[in-house]
C-alpha positions in Angstrom: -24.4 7.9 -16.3 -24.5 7.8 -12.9 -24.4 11.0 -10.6 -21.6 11.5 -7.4 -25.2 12.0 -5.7 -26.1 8.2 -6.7 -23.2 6.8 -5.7 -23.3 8.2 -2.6 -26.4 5.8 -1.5 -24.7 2.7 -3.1 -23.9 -0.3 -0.9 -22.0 -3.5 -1.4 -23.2 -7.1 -0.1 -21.4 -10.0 0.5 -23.6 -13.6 0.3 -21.9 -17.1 1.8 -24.0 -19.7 0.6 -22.0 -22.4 2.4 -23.2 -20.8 5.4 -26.7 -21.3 4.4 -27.3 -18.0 3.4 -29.8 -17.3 0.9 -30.7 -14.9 -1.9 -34.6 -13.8 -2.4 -36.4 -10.2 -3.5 -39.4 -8.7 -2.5 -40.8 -5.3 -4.1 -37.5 -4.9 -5.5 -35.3 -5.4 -2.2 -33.0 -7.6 -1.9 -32.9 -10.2 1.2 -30.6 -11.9 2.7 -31.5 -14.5 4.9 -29.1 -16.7 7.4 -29.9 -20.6 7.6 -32.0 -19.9 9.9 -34.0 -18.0 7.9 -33.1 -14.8 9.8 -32.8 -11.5 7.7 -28.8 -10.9 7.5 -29.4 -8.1 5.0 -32.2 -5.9 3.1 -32.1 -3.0 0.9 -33.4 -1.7 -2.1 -31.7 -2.7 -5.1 -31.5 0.7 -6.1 -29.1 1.4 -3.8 -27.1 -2.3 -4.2 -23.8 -1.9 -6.7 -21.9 -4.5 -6.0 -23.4 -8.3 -5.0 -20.7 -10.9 -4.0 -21.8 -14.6 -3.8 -19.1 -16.6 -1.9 -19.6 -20.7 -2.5 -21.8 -22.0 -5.2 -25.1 -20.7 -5.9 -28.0 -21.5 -8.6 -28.4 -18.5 -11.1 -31.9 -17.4 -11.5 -33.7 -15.3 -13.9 -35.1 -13.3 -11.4 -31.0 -12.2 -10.3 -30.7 -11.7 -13.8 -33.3 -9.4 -14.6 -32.5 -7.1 -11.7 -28.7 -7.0 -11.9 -29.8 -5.2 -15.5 -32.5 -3.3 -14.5 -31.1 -1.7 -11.7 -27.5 -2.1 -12.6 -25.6 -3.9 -9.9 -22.4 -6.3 -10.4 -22.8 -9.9 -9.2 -19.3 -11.5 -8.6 -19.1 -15.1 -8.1 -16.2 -16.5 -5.9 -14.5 -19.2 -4.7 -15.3 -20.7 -0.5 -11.8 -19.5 -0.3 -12.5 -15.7 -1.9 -11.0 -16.6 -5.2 -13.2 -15.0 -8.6 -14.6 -17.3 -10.6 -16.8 -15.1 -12.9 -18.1 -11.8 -13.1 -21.4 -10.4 -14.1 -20.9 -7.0 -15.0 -23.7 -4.5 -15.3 -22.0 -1.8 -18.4 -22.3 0.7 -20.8 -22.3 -0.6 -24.5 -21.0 0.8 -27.3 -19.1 3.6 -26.2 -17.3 3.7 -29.7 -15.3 6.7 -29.1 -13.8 6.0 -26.0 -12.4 2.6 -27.4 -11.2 4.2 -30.4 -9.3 6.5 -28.0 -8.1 3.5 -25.6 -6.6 1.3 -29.2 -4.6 4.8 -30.4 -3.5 5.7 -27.1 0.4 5.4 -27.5 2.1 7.1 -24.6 3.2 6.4 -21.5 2.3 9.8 -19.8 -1.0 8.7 -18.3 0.7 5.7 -16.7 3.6 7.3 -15.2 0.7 9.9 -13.6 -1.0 6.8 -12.2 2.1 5.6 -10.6 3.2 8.6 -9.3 -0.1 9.4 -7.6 -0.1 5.3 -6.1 4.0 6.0 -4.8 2.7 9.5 -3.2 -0.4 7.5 -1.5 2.5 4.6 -0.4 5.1 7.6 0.9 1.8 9.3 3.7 1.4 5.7 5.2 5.2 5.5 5.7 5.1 9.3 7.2 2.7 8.1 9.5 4.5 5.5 11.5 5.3 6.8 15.2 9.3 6.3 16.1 10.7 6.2 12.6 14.1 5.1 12.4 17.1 6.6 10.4 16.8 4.3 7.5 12.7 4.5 7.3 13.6 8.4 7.3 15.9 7.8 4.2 13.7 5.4 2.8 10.8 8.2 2.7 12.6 10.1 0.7 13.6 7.8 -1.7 10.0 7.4 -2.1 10.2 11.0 -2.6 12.4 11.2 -5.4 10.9 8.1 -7.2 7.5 10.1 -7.4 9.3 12.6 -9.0 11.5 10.3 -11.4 8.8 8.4 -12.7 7.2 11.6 -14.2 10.0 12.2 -16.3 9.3 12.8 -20.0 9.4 10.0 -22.4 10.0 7.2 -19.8 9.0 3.5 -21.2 6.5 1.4 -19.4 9.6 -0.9 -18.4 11.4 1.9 -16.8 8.3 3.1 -15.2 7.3 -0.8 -14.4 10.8 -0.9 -13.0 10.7 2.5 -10.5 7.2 0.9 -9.2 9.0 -2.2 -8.1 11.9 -0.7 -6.3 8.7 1.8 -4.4 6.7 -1.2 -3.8 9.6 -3.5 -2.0 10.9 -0.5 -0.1 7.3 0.4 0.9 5.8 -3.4 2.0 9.4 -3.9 3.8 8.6 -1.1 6.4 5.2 -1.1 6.4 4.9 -4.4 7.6 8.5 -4.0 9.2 7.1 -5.8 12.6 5.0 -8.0 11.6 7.8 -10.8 10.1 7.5 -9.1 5.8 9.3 -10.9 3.9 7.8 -10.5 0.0 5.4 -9.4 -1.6 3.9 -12.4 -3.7 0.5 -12.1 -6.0 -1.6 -15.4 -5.4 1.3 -17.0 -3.6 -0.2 -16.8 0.2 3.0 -17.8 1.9 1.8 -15.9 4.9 -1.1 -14.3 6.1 -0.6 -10.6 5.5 -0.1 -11.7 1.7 -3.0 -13.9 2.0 -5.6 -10.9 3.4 -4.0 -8.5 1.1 -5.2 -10.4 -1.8 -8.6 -10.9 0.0 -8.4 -6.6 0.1 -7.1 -6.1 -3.7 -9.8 -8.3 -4.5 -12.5 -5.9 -3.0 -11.0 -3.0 -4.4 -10.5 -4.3 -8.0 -13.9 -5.8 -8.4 -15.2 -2.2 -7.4 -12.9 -0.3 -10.0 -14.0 -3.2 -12.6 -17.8 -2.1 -11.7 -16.8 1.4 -12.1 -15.1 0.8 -15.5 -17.1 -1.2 -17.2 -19.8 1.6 -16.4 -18.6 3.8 -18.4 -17.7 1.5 -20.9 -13.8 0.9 -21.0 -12.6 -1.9 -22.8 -10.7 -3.1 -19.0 -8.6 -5.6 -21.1 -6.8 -2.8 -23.0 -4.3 -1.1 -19.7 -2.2 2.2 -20.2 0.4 0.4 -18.1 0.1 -3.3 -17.4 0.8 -4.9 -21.0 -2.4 -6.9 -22.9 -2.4 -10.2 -21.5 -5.3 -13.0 -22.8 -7.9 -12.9 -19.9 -6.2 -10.1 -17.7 -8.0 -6.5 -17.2 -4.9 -4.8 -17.7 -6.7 -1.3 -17.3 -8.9 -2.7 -14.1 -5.3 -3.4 -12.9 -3.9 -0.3 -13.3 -6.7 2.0 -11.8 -6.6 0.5 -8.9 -2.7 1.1 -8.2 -3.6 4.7 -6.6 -6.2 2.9 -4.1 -3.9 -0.4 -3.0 -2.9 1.4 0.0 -6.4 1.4 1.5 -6.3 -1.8 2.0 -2.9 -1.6 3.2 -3.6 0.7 5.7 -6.9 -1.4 6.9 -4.4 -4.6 7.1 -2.0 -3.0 9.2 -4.1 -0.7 11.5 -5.9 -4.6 12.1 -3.0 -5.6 12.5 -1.7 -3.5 15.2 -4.9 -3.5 16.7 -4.7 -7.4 17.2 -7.4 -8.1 15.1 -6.1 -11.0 13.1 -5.7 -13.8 14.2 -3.7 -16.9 13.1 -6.1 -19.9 14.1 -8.1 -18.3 11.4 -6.2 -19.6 8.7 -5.5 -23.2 7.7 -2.0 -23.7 5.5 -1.6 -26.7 2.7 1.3 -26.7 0.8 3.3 -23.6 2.3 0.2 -21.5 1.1 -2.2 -20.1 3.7 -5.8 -19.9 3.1 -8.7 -18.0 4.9 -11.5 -20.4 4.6 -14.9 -19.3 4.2 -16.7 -19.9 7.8 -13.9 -17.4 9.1 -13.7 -14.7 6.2 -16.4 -12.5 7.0 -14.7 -10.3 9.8 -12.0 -9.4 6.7 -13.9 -9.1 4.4 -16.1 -6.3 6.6 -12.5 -4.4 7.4 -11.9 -4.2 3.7 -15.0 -3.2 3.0 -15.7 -0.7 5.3 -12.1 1.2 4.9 -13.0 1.4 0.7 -16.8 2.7 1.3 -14.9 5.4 3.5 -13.2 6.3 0.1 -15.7 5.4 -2.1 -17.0 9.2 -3.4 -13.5 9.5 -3.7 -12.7 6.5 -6.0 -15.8 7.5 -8.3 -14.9 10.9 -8.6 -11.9 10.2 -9.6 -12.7 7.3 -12.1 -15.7 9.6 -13.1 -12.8 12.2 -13.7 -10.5 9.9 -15.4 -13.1 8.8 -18.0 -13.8 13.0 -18.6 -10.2 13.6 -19.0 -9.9 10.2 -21.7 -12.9 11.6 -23.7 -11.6 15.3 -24.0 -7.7 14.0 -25.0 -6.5 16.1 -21.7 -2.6 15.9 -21.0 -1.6 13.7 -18.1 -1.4 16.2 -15.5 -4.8 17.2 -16.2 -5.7 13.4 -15.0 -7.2 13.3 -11.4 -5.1 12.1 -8.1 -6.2 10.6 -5.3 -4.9 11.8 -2.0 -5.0 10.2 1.0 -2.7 12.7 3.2 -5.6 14.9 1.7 -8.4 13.1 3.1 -6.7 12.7 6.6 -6.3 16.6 7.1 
């Protein structure tokens, strides 16, 4: 297994072959070369944990044999930042821990996650400057729902339920200024939904790696129900760290950092295309590597907890009040 030490070296590249870009190794370093032929990118593969290739690409045996041998992800997306498949470097047959993840019947765990994900949403709203009387109120609603979703015996729908009501109070003054209406998965009708997705992205591919290290099944969730293709436990995981992103988005966001010509709109959906993603992508990515001891402790921490049958409050949090201090 990999050590906090290790992680601490890892880095995450991002490859557009549309661009011209180009994938080779040398004496086990990975290149990456501009169409110019210019060196973008190098580093030891050792360090490399998470490779994303952005357009369409040949796969080689040479990408092959390294992703296993030195245990980096290789994500393949979309021009437009949309997965298409994932290549991920795991731990098989961790027996044990599946067994655990099939019997595992309560809802505890879950409510824990949410709880910690609400407390996380509740600092960014404490941090806005010239808070109004309702955004006042509205924190401590927050407030309460951390507590009420830890209530004993609470079903996933009631828990599903007290996460909704967060998560629309939440979005609809966070992004209070900057014309919120919804929040809508995949939908893109504007652009902060649009670079959110771009963000989640990021951060779920990362938990995925993560996971899949350790040898989850991700499929099987302890919140989000099983659904045919969906990593329901990927998707729950990553509810602590969503406001990461959020807090990237809107800090480039007040610092006039996005900007709208970037984005081309078909069909009431707005899309990011490829040749203008890469500034985006590089806030995203550089706000989760600022985290990202933190979010492998704690999924290191997780797994610990799931192997020795610990009660839920003997789960891990992630604090980002705690972080700021």
């Amino acid at each position: 297994m990999m050590s906090t030490r290790d992680f601490e070296c890892k880095q995450i590249a991002f490859v557009y072959t549309e661009k011209g870009e180009k994938i080779s190794f040398k004496n086990d370093n990975l290149i990456i070369t501009d169409s110019e032929g210019k060196i973008k990118h190098q580093s030891t593969c050792y360090r490399l944990f998470l490779l994303f290739i952005c357009g369409d690409a040949c796969l080689t045996s040479g990408i092959l044999e390294r992703s296993k041998k030195f245990g980096f992800n290789i994500v393949f997306m979309s021009s437009n930042l949309r997965i298409k498949t994932i290549l991920p470097s795991k731990a098989e047959g961790n027996v044990l821990l599946r067994k655990r993840q099939y019997a595992l019947e309560k809802t505890d765990i879950a409510a824990h996650v949410i709880a910690n994900k609400i407390h996380n949403q509740t600092f960014l709203l404490k941090k806005k400057r010239n808070k109004t009387e309702e955004e006042k109120q509205n924190i401590k609603k927050l407030e309460q729902f951390e507590k009420d979703v830890l209530k004993p015996d609470l079903a996933v729908q009631e828990i599903m339920g007290i996460e909704g009501v967060s998560a629309k109070i939440y979005f609809g003054d966070l992004f209070k200024n900057h014309n919120w209406t919804a929040r809508r998965p995949r939908v893109k009708h504007d652009i902060t939904n649009c670079l959110m997705d771009v963000g989640y992205t990021i951060l779920f591919n990362l938990i995925n790696a993560l996971l899949e290290m350790y040898g989850f099944d991700v499929y099987v969730g302890i919140l989000h129900t099983q659904f045919f293709h969906r990593k329901s436990l990927v998707c729950d995981l990553e509810e602590p760290f969503r406001p990461i992103i959020d807090a990237a988005l809107i800090k480039a966001m007040n610092l006039g950092q996005i900007n709208e010509k970037d984005f081309w709109k078909n069909q009431e959906q707005y899309i990011l295309p490829w040749k203008n993603s890469a500034p985006y992508v590089e806030i995203f990515i550089k706000a989760l590597m600022e985290y990202k001891n933190e979010i492998f402790i704690y999924l290191q921490s997780f797994y610990r907890a799931f192997m020795r049958d610990k009660s839920a409050c003997d789960f891990p949090n992630f604090y980002m009040d705690e972080e700021d201090e």
